[in-house]
C-alpha positions as CSV (number, residue, x, y, z in Angstrom):
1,X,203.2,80.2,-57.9
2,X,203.6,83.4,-60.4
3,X,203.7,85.3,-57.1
4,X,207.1,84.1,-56.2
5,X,208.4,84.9,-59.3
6,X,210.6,87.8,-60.2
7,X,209.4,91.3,-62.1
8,X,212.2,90.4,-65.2
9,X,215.1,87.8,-66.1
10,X,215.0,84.4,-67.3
11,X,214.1,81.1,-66.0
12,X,215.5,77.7,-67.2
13,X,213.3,74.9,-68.4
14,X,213.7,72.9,-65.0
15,X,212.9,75.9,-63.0
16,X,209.2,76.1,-65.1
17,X,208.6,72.5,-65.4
18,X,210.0,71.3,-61.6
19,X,212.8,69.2,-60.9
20,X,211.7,66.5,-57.9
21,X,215.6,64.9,-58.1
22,X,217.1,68.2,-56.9
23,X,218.1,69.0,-53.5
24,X,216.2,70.8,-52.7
25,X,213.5,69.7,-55.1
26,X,212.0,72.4,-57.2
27,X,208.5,72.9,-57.6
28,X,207.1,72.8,-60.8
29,X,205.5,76.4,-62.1
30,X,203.7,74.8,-64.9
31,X,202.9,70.9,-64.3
32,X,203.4,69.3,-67.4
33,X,205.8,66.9,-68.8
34,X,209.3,68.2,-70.8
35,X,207.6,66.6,-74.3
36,X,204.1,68.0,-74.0
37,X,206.5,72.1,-73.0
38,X,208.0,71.6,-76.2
39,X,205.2,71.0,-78.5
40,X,203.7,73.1,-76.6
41,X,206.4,75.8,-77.9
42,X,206.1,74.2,-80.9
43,X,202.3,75.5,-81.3
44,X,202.6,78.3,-79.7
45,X,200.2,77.1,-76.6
46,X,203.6,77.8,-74.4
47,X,206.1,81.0,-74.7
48,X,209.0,80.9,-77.4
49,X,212.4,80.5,-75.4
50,X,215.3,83.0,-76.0
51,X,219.2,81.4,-76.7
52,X,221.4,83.0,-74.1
53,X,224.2,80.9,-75.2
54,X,225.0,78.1,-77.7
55,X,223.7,75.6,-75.2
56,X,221.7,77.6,-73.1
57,X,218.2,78.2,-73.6
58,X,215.5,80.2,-70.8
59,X,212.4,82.1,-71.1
60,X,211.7,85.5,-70.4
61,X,209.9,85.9,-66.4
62,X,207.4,88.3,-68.0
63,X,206.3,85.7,-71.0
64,X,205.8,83.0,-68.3
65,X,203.6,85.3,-65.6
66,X,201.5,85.8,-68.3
67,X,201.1,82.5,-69.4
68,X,199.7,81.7,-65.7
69,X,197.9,84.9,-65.0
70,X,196.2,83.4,-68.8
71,X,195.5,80.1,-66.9
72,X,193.7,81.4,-64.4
């Protein structure tokens, strides 16, 4: 799934962890729950987000390709 990504930008939370209600439904990146990302974040298992706005939060592409490229 890394291979579809882009070389650099961000990706939002339900763009990494899947979205099934969507139309069309997004496919999940990394298949794990939105409690387990977070403490995952938390610990540092999963990539530190960056605050594009006051309500807005994404991680880097780059931080996430490595993360899977890790997994494998």
């Amino acid at each position: 799934m890394a291979d579809n990504l882009p070389q650099t930008g961000f990706l939002r939370q339900r763009q990494i962890l899947g979205d099934p209600k969507a139309q069309p439904p997004i496919p999940a990146i990394i298949p794990v729950g939105k409690s387990t990302w977070w403490a995952g974040v938390k610990s540092g298992r999963f990539p530190q987000p960056v605050k594009l706005g006051p309500r807005t939060t994404a991680w880097r592409v780059e931080d996430i390709r490595r993360l899977c490229e890790g997994a494998k």
